[in-house]
Structures are given as C-alpha cells and as structure tokens.
C-alpha positions as CSV (number, residue, x, y, z in Angstrom):
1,X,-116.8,-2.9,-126.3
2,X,-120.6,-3.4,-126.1
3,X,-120.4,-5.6,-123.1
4,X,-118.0,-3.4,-121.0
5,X,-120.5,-0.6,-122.0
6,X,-123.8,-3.0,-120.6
7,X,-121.3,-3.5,-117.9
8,X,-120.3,-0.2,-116.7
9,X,-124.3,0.8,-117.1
10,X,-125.5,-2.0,-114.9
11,X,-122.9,-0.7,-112.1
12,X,-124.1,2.5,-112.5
13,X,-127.7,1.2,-112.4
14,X,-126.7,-0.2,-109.8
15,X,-125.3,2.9,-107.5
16,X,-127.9,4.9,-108.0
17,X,-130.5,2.4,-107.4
18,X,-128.9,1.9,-104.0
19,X,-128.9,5.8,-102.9
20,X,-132.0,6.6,-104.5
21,X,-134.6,4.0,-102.4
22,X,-135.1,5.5,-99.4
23,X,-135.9,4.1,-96.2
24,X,-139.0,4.4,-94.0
25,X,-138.4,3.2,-90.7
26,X,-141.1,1.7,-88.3
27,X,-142.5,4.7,-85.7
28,X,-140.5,4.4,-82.5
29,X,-140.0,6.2,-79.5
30,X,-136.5,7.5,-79.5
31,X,-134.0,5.3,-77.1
32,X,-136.8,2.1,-77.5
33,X,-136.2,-1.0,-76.4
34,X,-136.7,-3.4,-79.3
35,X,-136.6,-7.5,-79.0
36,X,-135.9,-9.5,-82.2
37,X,-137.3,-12.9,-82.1
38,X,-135.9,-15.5,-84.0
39,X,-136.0,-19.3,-84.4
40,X,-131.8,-20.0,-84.7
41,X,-128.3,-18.5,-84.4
42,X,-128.2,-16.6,-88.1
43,X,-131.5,-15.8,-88.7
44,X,-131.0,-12.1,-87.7
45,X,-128.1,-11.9,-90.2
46,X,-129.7,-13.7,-93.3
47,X,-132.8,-12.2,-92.9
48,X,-132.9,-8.8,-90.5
49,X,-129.4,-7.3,-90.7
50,X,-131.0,-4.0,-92.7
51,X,-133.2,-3.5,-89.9
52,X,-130.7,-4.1,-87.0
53,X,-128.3,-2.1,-88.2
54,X,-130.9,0.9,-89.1
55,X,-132.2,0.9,-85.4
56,X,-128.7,0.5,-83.9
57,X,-127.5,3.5,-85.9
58,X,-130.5,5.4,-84.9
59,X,-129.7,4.7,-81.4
60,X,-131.9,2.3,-80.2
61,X,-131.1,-0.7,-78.0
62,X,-131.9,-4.1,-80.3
63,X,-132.3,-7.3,-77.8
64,X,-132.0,-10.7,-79.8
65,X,-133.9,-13.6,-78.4
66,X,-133.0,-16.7,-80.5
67,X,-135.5,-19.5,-79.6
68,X,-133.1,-22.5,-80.2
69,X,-129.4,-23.0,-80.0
70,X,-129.1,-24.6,-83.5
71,X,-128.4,-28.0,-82.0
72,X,-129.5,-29.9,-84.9
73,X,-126.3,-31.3,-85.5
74,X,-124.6,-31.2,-81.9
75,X,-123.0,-27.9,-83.0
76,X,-125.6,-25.9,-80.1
77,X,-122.6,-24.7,-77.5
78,X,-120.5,-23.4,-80.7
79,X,-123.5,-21.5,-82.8
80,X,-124.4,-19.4,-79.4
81,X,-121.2,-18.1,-79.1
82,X,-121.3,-17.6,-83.2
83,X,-124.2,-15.8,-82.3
84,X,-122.6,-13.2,-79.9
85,X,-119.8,-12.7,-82.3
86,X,-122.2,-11.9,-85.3
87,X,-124.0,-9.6,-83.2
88,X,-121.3,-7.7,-82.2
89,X,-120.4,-7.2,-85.9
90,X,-124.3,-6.0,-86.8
91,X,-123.7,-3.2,-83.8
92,X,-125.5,-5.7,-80.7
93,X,-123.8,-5.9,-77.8
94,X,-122.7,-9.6,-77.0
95,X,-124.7,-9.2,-73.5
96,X,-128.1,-8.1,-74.8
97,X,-128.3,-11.5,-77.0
98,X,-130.4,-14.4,-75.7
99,X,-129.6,-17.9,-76.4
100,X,-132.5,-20.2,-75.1
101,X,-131.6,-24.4,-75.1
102,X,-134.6,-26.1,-73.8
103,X,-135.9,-29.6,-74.1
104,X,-139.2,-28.5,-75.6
105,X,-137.5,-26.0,-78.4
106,X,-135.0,-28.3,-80.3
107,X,-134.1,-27.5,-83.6
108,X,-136.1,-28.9,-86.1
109,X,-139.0,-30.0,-83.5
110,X,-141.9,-29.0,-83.7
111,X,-142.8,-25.7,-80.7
112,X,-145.6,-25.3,-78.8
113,X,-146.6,-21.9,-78.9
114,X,-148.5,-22.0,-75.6
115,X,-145.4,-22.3,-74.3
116,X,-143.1,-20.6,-76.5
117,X,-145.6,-17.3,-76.1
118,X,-145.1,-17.2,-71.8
119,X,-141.2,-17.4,-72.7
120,X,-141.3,-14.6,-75.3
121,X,-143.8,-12.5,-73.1
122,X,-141.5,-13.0,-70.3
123,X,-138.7,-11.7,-71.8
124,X,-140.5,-8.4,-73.3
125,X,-141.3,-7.5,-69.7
126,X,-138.0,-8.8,-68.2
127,X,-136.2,-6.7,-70.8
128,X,-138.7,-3.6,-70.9
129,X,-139.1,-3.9,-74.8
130,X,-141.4,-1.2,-76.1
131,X,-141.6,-3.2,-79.8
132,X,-141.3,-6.6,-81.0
133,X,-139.9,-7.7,-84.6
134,X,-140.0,-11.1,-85.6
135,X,-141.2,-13.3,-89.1
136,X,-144.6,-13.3,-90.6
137,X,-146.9,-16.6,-90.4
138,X,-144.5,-18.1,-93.5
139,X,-141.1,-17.5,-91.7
140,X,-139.8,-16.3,-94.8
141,X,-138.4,-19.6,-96.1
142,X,-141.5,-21.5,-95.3
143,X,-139.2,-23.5,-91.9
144,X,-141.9,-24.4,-89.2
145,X,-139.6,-23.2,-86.1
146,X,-139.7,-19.4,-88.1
147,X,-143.4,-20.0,-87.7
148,X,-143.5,-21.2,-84.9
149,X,-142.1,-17.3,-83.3
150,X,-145.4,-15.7,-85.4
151,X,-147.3,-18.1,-84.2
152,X,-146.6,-17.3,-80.3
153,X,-147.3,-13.9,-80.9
154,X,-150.3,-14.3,-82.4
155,X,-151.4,-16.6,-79.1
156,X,-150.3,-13.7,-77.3
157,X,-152.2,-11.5,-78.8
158,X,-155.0,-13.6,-78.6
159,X,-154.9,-14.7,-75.2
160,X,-154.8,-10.7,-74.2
161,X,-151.3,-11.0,-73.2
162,X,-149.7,-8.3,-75.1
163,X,-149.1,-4.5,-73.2
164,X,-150.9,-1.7,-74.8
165,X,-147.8,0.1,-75.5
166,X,-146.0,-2.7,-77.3
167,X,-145.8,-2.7,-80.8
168,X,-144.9,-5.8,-83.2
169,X,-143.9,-6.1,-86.7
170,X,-143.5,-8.3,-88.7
171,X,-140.7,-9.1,-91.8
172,X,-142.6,-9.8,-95.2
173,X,-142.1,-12.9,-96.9
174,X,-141.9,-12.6,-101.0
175,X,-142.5,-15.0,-103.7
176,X,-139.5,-17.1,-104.5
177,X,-138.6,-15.9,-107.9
178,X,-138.0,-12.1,-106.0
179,X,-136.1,-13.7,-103.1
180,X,-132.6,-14.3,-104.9
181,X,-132.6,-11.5,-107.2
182,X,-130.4,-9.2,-104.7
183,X,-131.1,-5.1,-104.5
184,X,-133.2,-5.3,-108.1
185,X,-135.9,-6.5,-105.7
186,X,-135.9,-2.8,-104.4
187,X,-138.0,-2.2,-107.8
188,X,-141.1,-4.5,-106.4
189,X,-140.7,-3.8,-102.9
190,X,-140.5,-0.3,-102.5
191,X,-144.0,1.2,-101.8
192,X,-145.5,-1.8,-101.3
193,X,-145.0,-2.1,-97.7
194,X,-145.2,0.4,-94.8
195,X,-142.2,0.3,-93.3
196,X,-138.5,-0.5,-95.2
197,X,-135.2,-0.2,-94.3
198,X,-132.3,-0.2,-97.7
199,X,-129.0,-1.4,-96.6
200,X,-126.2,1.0,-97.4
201,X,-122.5,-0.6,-98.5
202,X,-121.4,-0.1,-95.0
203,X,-124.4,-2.7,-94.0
204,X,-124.0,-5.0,-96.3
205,X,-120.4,-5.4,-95.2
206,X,-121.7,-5.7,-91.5
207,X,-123.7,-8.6,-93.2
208,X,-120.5,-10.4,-94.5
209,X,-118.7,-10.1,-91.1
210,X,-121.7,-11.5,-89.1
211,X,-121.8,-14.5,-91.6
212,X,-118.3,-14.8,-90.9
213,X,-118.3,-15.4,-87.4
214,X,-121.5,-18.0,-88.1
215,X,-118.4,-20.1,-89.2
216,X,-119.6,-23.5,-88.7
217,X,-122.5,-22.7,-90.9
218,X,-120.7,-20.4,-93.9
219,X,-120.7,-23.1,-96.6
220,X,-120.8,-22.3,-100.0
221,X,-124.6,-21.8,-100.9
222,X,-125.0,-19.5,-97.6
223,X,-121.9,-17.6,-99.1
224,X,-124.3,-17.2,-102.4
225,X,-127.2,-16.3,-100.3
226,X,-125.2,-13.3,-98.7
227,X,-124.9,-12.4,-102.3
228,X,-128.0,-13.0,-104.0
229,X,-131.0,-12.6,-101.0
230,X,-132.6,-9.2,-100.8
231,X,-133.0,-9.7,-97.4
232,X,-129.5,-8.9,-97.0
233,X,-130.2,-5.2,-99.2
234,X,-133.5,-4.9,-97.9
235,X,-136.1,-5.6,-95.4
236,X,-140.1,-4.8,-95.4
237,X,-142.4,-4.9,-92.7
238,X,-145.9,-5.0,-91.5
239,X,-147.6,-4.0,-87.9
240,X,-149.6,-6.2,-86.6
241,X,-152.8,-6.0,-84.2
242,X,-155.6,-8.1,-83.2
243,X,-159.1,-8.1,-85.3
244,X,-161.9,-6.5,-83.0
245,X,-163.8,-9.6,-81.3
246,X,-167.4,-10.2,-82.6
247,X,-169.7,-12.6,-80.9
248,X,-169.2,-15.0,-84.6
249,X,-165.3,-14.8,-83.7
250,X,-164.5,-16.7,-80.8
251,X,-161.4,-15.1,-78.8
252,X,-158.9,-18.7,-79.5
253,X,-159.9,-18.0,-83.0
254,X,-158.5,-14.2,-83.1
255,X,-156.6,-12.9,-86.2
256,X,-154.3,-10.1,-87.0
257,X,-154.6,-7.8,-89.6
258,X,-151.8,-6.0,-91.3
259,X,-151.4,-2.6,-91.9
C-alpha cells in the first residue's frame, strides 16, 4: 500500500510540477524570423524542441540551418530527409529547413569557423532572420561540431559582422548529474536563467514523433534520452553581445558576455 501511495504522490508531484513552471520566452518582435543553427539532423529535437515548438505556437517562422548532413556513417542523403520529417512533426515546415553537405563541414571534422561564420551570416540575411538560437561554447554535450556553431558566431560578432537588429541566444549547458534527471531539473533551472521555455504534454509528444522520423538513429539509448533529458521538458537560454573594445582587448580577441 505504501508504495502505490509514494507512487500516486510522485505523479501528482509530477502534474503539478509541469503546470506550475512557467515559461519566459526570449523578447521578440511578433511574426520574427528566427534561424536555429545546429551541428546535425536531430540536434533540434534532442536538445531545442521546447523552444521550437514555443515560437511556432506563438506564431513565429523558425528556419533550421543544420551545418552537416550527419554523413558519419554514409547515412547523409537519408538523415536530411529525417530531418524534414522531424520538423514537420515539431510544427517547421519541411521547406524552411536547411541541410548543408560540404567538403569542409563533415561530420565529426573539425570546422573552420572563418568559414562556417560567412555561411551562417549568409543565410541570416538571405532568410531575413531578426534572431539567431544556437548552443553555448560547450555544445551541451561537450561534441566539437556543437562548438563549432558558437564559435562562428562569436567570429561574427567579433569581426563586426552581426546586424544591429539581430539578436542571438544561446541554449545553456548544465552539469552532467542535472542533464538526465527529466522535468525535476525544472527545480534548479527555473530562475536561474533569463529566458525558459517548459514543455507541455502536447510537446513532449511532438518530441517522440520527431525522434521517430530520425529512424536511422532511434536506437535504444536515444529512446532513454527522450525520456530522461531535460532538454526534452525544458530549455534555458542566454543573450549574447560583444564585450565593449578597450585598447588592452584587441578586436580578434573579443568576448561575449551573457545576460
């Protein structure tokens, strides 16, 4: 009887925990234009789906640019139309998603960001994007290609080459021991960054059909993941500018702060 009892509490612990966190979305313009940078097909679903499916239900237009095809295993040609089909499920339309295969971005190489900044750059103009969202300088996992996106924006901000009127944020990355502990993470998370986004039922079940059509990658542990990351119940994130420039701070050696 006493388990049943810690069981039925825990549930209801549970509910109320994920109606009670509120969200507190990043400041946009209404209708914006946002561009989602990440390094491989199913980044945006293992690690942004809160905030996709938060903008795309407050009605703005999300753009997904994935850096790489996922060809580290030949399966490139099959994960970019995975891609499309797990967009569609988080609420992206199949022709605003981006699926770059170049030479110089393979899978598992390591990016110049000299070059990979020009590409991105391109593409916020091309596409008229009035925000950028991508990972912090740790990629959340620590992979060098997730890196590799912050560090392009950092060259562009460095190098001058981002418009006044673009914003970029950036998702948090937590300490390990938080990172498979589900919604309970909501406990250390909320408050402590400016801008989050709680996934509701209905987004967490958008989650499960966008893993789903990342088919040739749903193996067991990624099945786990969709159970256990908070990143599927939760994202946090941080704006990012450039550091003033001081004479003792050369331009190429720029930073950004976080607020």
């Amino acid at each position: 009887m006493l388990p049943l009892l810690l069981l039925i509490f825990i549930l209801f612990f549970v509910i109320l925990l994920f109606f009670a966190v509120r969200s507190y979305p990043i400041p946009l313009l209404p209708q914006s234009r946002i561009l989602l940078l990440i390094a491989h097909p199913d980044d945006e679903t293992m690690f942004f789906s809160p905030t996709i499916r938060a903008l795309t239900h407050a009605g703005h237009r999300v753009f997904i640019l994935s850096v790489s095809n996922g060809n580290f295993d030949g399966l490139g040609k099959i994960r970019a139309r995975e891609l499309s089909r797990a967009a569609s499920a988080l609420g992206i339309s199949s022709s605003d998603v981006i699926c770059l295969d170049y030479d110089e971005f393979r899978d598992g190489d390591t990016w110049n960001r000299n070059a990979l900044c020009q590409i991105v750059m391109r593409h916020v103009e091309v596409l008229s994007a009035d925000t950028v969202i991508s990972f912090d300088s740790y990629g959340v996992s620590g992979h060098h290609n997730h890196s590799s996106c912050f560090d392009a924006l950092q060259t562009a901000y460095s190098n001058g080459g981002v418009p006044r009127d673009v914003q970029i944020f950036v998702l948090d990355s937590i300490p390990l021991w938080r990172k498979y502990i589900g919604m309970w993470d909501a406990l250390f998370s909320f408050g402590r960054s400016p801008f989050f986004y709680m996934a509701r039922f209905r987004d967490v079940a958008a989650c499960w059909r966008a893993m789903w059509a990342h088919r040739s990658q749903f193996v067991w542990f990624r099945a786990l993941f969709i159970v256990f990351s908070r990143y599927v119940y939760m994202n946090s994130l941080r704006r990012i500018s450039p550091l003033p420039l001081t004479p003792s701070a050369p331009r190429n050696s720029q930073k950004f702060k976080f607020h």
